[in-house]
ROVEX-644137 format. One record per residue: x, y, z of N, C-alpha, C in turn; residue number from 1. Coordinates in Angstrom, 3 decimals. Example, Ala and Ser with C-alpha at 12.3 -4.5 7.8 and 13.67 -1.06 7.14 Angstrom:
BEGIN
<pt n_X="13.190" n_Y="-5.690" n_Z="7.800" ca_X="12.300" ca_Y="-4.500" ca_Z="7.800" c_X="13.200" c_Y="-3.300" c_Z="7.800" n="1"/>
<pt n_X="12.850" n_Y="-2.250" n_Z="7.080" ca_X="13.670" ca_Y="-1.060" ca_Z="7.140" c_X="12.900" c_Y="0.030" c_Z="7.870" n="2"/>
//
This chain:
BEGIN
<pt n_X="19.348" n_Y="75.462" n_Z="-80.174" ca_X="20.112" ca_Y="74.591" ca_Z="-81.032" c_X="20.528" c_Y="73.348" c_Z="-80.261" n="1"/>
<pt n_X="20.833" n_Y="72.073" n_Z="-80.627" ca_X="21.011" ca_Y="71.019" ca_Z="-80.013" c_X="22.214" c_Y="70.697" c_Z="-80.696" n="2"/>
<pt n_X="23.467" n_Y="71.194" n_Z="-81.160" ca_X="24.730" ca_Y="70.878" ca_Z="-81.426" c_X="25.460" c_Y="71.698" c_Z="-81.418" n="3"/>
<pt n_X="26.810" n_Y="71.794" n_Z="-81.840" ca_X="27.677" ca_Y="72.974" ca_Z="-81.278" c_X="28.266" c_Y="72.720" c_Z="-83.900" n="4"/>
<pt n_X="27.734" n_Y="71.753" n_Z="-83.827" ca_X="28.238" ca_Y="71.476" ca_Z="-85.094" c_X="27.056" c_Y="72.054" c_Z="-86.444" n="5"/>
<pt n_X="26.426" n_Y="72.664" n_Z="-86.123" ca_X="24.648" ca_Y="73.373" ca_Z="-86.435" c_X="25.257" c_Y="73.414" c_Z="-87.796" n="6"/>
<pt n_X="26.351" n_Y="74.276" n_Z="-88.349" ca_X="26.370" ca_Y="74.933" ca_Z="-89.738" c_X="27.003" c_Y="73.976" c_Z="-90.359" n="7"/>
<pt n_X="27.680" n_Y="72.948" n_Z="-90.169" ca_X="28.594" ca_Y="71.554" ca_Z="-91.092" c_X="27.230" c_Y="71.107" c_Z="-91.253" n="8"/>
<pt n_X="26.360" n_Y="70.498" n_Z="-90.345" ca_X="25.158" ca_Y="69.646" ca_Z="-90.718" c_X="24.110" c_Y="69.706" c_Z="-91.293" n="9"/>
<pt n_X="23.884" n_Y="71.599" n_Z="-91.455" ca_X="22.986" ca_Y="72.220" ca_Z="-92.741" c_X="23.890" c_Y="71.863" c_Z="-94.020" n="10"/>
<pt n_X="24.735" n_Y="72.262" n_Z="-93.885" ca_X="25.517" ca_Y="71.857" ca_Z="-95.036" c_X="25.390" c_Y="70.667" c_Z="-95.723" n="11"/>
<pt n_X="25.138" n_Y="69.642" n_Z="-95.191" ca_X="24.839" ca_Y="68.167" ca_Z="-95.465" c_X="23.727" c_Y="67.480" c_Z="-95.699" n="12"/>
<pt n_X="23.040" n_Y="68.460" n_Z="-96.055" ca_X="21.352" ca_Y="68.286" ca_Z="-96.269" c_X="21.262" c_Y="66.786" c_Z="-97.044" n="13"/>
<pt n_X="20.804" n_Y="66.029" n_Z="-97.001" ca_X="20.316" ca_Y="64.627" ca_Z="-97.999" c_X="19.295" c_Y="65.198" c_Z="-99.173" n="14"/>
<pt n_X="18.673" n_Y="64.787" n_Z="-99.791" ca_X="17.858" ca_Y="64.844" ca_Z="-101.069" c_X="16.979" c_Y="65.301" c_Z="-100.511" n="15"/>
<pt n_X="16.402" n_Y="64.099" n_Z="-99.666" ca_X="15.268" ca_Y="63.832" ca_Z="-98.571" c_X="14.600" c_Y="64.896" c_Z="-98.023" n="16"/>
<pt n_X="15.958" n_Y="65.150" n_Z="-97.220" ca_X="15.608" ca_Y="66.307" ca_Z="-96.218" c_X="16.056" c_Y="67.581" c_Z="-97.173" n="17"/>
<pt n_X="16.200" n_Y="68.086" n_Z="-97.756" ca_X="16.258" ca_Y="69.100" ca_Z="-98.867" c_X="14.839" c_Y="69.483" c_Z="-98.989" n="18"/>
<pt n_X="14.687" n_Y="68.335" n_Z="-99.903" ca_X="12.906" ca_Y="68.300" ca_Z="-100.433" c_X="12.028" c_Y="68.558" c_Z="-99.223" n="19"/>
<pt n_X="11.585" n_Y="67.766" n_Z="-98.262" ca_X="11.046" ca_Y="68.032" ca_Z="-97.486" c_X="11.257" c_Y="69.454" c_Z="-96.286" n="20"/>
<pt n_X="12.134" n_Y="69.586" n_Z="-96.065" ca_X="12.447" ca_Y="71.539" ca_Z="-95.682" c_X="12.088" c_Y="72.308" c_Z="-96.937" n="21"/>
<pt n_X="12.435" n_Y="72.231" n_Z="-98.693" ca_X="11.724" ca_Y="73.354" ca_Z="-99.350" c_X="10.190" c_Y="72.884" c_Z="-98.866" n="22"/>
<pt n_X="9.878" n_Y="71.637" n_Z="-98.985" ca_X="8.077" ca_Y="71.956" ca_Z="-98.523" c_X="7.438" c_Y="72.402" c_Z="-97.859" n="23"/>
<pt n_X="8.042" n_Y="72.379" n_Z="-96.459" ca_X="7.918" ca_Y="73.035" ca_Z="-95.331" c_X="7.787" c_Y="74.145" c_Z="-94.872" n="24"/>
<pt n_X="8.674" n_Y="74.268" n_Z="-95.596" ca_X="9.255" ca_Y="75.867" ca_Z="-95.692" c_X="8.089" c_Y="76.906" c_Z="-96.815" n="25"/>
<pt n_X="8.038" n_Y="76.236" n_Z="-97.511" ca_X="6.478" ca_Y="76.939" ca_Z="-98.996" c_X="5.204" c_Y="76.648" c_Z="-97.892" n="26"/>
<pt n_X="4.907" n_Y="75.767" n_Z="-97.300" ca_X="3.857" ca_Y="75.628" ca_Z="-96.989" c_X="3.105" c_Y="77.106" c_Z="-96.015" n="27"/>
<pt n_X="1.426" n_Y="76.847" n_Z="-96.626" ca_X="0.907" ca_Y="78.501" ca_Z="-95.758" c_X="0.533" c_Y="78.377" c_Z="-94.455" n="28"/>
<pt n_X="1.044" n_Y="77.242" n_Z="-93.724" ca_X="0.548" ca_Y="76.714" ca_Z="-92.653" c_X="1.169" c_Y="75.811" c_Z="-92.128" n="29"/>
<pt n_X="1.292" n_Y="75.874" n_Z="-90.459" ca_X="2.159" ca_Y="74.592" ca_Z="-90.103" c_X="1.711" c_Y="73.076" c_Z="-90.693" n="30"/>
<pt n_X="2.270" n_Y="72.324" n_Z="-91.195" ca_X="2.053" ca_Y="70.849" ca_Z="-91.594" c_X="2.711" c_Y="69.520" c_Z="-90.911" n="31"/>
<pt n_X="1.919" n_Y="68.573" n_Z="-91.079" ca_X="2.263" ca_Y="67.516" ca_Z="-90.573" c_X="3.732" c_Y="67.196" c_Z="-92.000" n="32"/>
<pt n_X="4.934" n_Y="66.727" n_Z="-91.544" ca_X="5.801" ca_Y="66.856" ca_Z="-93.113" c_X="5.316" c_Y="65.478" c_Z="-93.337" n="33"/>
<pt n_X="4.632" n_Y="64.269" n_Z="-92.896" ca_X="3.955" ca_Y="63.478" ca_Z="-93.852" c_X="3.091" c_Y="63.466" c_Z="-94.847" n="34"/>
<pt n_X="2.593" n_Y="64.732" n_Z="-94.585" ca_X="1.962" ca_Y="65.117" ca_Z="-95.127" c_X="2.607" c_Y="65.145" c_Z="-97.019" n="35"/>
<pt n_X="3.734" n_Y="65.543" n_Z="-97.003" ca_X="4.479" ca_Y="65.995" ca_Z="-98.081" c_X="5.490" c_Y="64.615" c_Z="-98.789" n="36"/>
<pt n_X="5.110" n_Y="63.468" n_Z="-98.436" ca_X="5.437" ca_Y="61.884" ca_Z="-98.727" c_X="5.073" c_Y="61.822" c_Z="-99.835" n="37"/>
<pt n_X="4.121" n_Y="62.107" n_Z="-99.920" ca_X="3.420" ca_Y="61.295" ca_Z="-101.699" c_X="4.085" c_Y="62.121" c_Z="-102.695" n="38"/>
<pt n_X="4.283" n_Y="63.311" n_Z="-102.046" ca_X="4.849" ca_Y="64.141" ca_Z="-103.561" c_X="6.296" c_Y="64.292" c_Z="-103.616" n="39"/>
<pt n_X="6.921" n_Y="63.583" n_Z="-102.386" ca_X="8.156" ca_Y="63.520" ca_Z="-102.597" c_X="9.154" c_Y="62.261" c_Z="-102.705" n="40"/>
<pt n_X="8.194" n_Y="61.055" n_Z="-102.800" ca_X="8.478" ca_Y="59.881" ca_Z="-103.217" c_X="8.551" c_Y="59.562" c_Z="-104.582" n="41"/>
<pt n_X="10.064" n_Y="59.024" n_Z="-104.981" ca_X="10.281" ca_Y="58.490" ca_Z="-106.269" c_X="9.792" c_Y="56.993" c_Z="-106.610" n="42"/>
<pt n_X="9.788" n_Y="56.276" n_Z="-105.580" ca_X="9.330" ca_Y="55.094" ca_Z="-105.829" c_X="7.942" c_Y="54.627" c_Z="-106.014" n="43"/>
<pt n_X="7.608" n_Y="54.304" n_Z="-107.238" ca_X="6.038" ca_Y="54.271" ca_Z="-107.182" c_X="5.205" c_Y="52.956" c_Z="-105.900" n="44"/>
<pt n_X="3.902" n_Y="53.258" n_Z="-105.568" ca_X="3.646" ca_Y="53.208" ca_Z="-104.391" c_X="3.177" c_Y="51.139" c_Z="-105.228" n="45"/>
<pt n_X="3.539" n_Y="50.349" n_Z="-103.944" ca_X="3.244" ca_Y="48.669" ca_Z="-104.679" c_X="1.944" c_Y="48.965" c_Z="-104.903" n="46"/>
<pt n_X="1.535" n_Y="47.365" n_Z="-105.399" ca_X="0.346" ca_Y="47.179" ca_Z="-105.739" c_X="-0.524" c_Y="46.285" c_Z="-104.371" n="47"/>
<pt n_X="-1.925" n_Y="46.727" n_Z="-104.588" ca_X="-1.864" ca_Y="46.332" ca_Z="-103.214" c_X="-1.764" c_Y="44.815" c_Z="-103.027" n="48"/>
<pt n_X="-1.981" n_Y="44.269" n_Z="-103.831" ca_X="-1.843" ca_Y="42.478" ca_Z="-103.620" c_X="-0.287" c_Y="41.998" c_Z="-103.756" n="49"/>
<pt n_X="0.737" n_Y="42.638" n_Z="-103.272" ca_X="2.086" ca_Y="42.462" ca_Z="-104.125" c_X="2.442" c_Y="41.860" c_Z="-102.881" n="50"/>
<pt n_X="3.434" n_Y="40.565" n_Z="-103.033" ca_X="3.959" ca_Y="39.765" ca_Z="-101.854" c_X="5.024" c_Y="40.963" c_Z="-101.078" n="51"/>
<pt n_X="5.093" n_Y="40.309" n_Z="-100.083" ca_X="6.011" ca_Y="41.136" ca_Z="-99.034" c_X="7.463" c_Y="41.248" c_Z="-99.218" n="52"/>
<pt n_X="8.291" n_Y="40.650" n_Z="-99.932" ca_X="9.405" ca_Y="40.607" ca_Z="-101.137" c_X="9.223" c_Y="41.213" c_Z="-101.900" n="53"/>
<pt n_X="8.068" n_Y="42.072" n_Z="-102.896" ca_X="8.414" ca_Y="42.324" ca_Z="-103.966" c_X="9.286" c_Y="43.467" c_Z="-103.966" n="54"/>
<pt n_X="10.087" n_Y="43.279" n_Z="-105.331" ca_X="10.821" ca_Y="44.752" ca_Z="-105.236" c_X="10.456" c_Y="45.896" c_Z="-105.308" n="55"/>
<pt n_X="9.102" n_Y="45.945" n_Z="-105.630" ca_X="8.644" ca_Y="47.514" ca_Z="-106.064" c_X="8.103" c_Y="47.777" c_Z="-104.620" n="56"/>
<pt n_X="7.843" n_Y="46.991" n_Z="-103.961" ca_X="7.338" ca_Y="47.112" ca_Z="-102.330" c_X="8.315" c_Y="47.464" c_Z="-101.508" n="57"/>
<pt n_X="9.388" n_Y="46.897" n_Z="-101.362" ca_X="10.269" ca_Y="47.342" ca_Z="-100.972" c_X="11.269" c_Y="48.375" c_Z="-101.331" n="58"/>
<pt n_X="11.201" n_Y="49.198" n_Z="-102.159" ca_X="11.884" ca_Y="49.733" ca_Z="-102.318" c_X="11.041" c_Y="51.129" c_Z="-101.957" n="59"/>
<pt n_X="9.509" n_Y="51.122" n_Z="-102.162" ca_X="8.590" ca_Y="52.329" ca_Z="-101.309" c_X="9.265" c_Y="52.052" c_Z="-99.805" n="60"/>
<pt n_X="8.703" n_Y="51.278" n_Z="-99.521" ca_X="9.367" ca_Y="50.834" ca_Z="-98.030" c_X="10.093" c_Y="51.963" c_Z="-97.180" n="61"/>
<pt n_X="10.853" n_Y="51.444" n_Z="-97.957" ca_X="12.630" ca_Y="52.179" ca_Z="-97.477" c_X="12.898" c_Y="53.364" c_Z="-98.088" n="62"/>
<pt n_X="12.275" n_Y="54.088" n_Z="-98.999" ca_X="11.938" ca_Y="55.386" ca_Z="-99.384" c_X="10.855" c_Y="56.077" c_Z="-97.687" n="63"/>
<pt n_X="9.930" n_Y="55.176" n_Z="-97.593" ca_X="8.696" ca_Y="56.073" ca_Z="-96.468" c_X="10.193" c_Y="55.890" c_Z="-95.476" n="64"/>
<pt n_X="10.580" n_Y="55.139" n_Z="-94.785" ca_X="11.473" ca_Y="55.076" ca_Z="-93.927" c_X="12.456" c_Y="56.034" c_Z="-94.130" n="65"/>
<pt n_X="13.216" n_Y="56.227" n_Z="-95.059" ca_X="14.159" ca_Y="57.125" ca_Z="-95.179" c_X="13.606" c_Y="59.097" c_Z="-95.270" n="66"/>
<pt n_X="12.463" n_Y="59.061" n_Z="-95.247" ca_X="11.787" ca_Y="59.968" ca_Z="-95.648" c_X="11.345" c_Y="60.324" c_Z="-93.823" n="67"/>
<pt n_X="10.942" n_Y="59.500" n_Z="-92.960" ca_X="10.818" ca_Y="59.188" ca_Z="-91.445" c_X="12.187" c_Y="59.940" c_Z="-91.156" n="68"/>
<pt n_X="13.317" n_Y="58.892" n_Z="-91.698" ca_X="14.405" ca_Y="59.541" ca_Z="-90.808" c_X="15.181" c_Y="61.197" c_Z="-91.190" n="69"/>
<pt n_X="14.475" n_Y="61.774" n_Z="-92.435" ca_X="15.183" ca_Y="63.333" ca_Z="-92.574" c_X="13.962" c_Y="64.210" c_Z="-92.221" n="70"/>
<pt n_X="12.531" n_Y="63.239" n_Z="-91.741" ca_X="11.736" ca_Y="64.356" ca_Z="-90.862" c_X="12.849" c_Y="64.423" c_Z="-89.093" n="71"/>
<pt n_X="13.124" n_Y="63.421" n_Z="-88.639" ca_X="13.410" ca_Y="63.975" ca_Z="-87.750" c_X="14.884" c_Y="64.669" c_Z="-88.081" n="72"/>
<pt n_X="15.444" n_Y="63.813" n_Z="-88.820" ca_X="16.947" ca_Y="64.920" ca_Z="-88.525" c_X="16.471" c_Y="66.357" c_Z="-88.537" n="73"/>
<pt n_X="16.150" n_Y="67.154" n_Z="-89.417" ca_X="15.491" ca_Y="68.025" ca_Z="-90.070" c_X="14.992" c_Y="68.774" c_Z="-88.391" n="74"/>
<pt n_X="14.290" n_Y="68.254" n_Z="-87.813" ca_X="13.604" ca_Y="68.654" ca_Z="-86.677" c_X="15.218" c_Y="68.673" c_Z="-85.113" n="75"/>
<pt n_X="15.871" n_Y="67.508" n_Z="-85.567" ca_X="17.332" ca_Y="67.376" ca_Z="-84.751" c_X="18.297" c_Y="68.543" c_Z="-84.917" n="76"/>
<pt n_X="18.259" n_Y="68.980" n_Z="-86.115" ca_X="19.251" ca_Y="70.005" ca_Z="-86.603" c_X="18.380" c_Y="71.539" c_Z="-86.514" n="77"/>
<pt n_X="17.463" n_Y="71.564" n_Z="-85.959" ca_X="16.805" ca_Y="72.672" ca_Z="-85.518" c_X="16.152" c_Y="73.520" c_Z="-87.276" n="78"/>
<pt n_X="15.932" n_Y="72.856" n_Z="-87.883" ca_X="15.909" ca_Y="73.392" ca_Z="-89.200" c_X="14.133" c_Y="73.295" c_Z="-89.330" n="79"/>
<pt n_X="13.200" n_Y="73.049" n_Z="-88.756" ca_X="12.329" ca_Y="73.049" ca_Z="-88.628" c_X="11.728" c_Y="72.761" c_Z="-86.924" n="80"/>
<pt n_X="10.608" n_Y="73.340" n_Z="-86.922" ca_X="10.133" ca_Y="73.442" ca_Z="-85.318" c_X="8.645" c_Y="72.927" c_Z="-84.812" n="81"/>
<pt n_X="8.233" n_Y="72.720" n_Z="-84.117" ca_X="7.180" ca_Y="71.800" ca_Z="-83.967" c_X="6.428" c_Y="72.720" c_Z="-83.245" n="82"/>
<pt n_X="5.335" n_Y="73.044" n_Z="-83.994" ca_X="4.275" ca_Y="74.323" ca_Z="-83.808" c_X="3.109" c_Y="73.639" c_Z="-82.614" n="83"/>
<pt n_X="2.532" n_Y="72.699" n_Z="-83.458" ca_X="1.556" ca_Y="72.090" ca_Z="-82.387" c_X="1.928" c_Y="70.178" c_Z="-82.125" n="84"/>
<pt n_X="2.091" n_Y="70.317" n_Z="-81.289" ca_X="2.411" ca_Y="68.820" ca_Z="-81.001" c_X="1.697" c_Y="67.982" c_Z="-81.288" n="85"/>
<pt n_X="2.364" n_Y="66.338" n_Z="-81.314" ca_X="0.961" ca_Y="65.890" ca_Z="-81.711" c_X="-0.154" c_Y="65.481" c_Z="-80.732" n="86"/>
<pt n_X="-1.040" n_Y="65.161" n_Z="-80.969" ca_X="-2.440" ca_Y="64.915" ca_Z="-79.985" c_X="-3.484" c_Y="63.793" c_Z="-80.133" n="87"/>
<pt n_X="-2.709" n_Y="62.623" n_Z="-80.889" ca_X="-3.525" ca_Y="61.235" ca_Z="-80.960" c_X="-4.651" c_Y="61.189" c_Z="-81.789" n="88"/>
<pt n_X="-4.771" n_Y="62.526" n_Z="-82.544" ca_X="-5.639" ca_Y="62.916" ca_Z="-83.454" c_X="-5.035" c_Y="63.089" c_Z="-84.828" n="89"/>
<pt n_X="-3.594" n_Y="63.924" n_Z="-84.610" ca_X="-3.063" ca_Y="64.039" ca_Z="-86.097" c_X="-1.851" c_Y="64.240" c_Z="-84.922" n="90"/>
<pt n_X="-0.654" n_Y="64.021" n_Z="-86.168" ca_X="0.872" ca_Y="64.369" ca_Z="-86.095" c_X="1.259" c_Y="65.356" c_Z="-85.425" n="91"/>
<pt n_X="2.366" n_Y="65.821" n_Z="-85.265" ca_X="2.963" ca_Y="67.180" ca_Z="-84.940" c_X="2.986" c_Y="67.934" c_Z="-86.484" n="92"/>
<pt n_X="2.603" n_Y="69.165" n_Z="-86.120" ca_X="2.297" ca_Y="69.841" ca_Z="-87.102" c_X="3.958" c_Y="71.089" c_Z="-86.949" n="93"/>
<pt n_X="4.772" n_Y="71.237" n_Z="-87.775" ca_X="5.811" ca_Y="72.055" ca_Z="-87.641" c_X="5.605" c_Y="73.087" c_Z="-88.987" n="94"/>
<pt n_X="6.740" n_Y="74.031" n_Z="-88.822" ca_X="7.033" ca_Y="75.286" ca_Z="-89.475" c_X="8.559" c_Y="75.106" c_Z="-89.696" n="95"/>
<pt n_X="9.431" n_Y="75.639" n_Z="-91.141" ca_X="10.547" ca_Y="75.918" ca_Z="-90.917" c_X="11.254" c_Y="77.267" c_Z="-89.978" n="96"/>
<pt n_X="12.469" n_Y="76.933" n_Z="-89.515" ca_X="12.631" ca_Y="78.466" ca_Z="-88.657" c_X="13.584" c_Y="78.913" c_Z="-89.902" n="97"/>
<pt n_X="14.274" n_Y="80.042" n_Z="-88.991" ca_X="14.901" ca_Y="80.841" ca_Z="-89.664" c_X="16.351" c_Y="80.206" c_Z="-90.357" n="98"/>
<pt n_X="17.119" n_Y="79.156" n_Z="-89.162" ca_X="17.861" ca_Y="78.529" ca_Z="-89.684" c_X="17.514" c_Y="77.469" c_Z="-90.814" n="99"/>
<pt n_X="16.115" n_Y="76.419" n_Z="-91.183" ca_X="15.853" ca_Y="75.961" ca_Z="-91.956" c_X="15.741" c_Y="76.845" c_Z="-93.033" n="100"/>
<pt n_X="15.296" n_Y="77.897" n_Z="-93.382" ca_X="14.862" ca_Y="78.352" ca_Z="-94.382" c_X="16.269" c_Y="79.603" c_Z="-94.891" n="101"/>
<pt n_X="17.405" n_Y="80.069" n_Z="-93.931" ca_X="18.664" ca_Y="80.354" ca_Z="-94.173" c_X="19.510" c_Y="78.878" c_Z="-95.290" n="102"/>
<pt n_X="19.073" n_Y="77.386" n_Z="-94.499" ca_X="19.715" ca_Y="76.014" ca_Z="-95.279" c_X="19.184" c_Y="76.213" c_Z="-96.984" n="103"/>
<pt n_X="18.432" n_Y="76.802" n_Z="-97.185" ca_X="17.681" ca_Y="76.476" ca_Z="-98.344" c_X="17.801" c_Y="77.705" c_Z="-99.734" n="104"/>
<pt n_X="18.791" n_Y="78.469" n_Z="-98.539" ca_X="19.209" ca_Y="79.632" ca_Z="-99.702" c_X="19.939" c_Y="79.508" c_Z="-100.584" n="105"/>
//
């Protein structure tokens, strides 16, 4: 564990990281959790010719980003574990542990 505060901060799960630990956690195999982006993004994805302002661009944006930052919390709060590291080929591939999948009860 990497905090002494482990059970307040399961407690505090975001949307984000909710969604992405149940995926994790269902999945039959360790996964990259980018893997699990497209199906857990509300913001539909821009168009590809859309200026760098647009709002529908930005607002994916900062959905993939916010989606970045509850893979790692998620991985910070020990709620998922990193099975095979990554290797310049693909991602780190993780599993939920016991405490992730206790968060989700």
């Amino acid at each position: 564990m990497r905090g002494p505060g482990l059970y307040a901060d399961v407690m505090k799960l975001s949307v984000h990281e909710r969604g992405l630990l149940h995926a994790v956690a269902q999945a039959s195999a360790p996964a990259a959790m980018s893997e699990f982006f497209p199906a857990l993004t509300q913001a539909g994805p821009p168009e590809v010719h859309a200026q760098e302002d647009d709002p529908v661009r930005l607002a994916w944006y900062e959905e993939q980003f916010t989606l970045y930052r509850a893979s790692v919390s998620l991985w910070q709060k020990d709620l998922v574990r990193v099975v095979h590291p990554a290797n310049g080929e693909r991602p780190d591939l993780v599993e939920a542990t016991d405490e992730g999948r206790a968060a989700l009860a």
